[in-house]
C-alpha positions as MATLAB code, in Angstrom:
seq = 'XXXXXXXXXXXXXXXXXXXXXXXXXXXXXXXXXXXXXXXXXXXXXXXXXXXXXXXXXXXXXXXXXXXXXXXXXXXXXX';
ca = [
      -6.268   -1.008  -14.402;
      -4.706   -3.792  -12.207;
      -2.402   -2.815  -10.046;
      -0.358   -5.662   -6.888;
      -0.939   -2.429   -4.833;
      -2.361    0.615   -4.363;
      -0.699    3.028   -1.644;
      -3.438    6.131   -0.653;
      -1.313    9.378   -0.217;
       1.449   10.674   -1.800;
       3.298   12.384    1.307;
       6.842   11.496    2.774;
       5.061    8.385    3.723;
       2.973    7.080    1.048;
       5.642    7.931   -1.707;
       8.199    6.461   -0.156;
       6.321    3.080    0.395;
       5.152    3.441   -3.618;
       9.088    3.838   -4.498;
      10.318    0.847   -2.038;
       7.797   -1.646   -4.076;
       8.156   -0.734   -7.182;
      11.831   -0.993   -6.643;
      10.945   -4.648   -5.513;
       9.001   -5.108   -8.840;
       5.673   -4.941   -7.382;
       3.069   -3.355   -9.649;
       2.072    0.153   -7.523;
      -0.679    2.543   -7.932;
      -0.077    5.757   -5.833;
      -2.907    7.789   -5.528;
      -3.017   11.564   -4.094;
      -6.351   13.948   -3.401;
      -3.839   17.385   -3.682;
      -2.211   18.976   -6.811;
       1.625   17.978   -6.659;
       3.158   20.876   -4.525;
       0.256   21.724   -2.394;
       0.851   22.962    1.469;
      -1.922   20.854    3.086;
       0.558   18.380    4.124;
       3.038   17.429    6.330;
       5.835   17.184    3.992;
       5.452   20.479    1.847;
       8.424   22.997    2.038;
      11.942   23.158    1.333;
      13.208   21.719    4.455;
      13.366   18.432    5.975;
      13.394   17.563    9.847;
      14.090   14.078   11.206;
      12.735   12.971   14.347;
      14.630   10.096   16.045;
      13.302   10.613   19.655;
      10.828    9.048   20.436;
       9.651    7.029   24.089;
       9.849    3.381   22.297;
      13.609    2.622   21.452;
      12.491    0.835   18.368;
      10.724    3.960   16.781;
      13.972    5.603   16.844;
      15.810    2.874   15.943;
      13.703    2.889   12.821;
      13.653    6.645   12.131;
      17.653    6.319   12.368;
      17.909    3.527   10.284;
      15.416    5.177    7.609;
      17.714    8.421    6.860;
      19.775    6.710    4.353;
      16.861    5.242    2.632;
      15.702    8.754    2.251;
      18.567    9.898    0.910;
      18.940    7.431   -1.432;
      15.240    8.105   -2.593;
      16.231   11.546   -2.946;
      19.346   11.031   -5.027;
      16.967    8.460   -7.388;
      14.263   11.583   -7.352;
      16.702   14.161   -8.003;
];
């Protein structure tokens, strides 16, 4: 299989940089080392936390700007 890229880690993180390619036509592989559900990560559960303080201004900039994007992924998701 050829693949553009291949993102290691399906968490908040990796599945979120999978969905933001693909959406940008790249060719994705996302690969995970859990069953789908499992609670050895950060980003099992039914809740969601952001974090938007943090020491560097730009890391909350980011994490503020980001919410959106995460809800959009999680009106494409279901």
């Amino acid at each position: 299989m050829d693949a553009d890229v291949v993102v290691i880690g399906a968490g908040a993180a990796g599945s979120s940089t999978a969905w933001h390619l693909a959406q940008r036509g790249r060719d994705v592989v996302l690969l995970e080392r859990f069953a789908r559900g499992h609670a050895w990560g950060s980003s099992h559960g039914a809740t969601r936390i952001f974090r938007v303080a943090y020491r560097d201004p730009l890391y909350s900039r980011l994490a503020t700007e980001s919410i959106p994007m995460w809800r959009a992924l999680e009106r494409a998701s279901g």
